[in-house]
N, C-alpha and C positions, 0 to 999 in steps of 0.2 A: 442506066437501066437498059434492059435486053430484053426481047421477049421471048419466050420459055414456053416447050412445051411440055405440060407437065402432067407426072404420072404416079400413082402410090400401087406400091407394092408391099410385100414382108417378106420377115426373112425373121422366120425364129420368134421371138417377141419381140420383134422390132420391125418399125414402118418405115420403108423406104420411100421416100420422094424422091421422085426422077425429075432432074430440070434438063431440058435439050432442046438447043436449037433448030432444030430437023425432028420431027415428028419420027422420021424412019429410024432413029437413033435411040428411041424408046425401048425398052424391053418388053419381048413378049409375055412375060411374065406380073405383067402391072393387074392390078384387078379395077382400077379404077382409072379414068381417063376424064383430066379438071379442065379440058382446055389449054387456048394458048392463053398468056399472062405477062403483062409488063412489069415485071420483076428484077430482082436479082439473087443469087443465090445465098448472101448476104442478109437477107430478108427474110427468106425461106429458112434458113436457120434457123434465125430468134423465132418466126413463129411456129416452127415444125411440134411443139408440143399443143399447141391450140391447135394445126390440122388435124394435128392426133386427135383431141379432144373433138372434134367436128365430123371426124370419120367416125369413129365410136358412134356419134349420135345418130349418124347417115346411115351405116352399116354396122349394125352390131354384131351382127351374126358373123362378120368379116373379119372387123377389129378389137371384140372386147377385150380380145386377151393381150392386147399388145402394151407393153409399156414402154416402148421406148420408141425415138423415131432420130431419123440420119436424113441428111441431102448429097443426095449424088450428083 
């Protein structure tokens, strides 16, 4: 496990998770900022459809149209 700093983005109908080791290595383009997290990106995959599901809940106005999500 690594810890990750981690970031959601989109791109189309799709949510990007950012995992990065360096905060500065995030993209300016994130709309959202979860912290750092002892993780892996392993991890972040299987649950990237429940982030999705928890973003929507957090941010509707942000993410309802999105269906799909990736880990970068």
């Amino acid at each position: 496990m690594n810890t990750y700093h981690i970031g959601i983005g989109k791109r189309g109908k799709t949510m990007v998770i950012e995992a990065c080791r360096c905060i500065d290595f995030l993209s300016c383009e994130i709309y959202d900022y979860m912290g750092e997290r002892v993780t892996t990106k392993k991890e972040l995959y299987q649950k990237r459809y429940d982030i999705l599901e928890m973003m929507k809940r957090r941010s509707p106005k942000v993410y309802k149209d999105l269906r799909f999500a990736v880990v970068e």
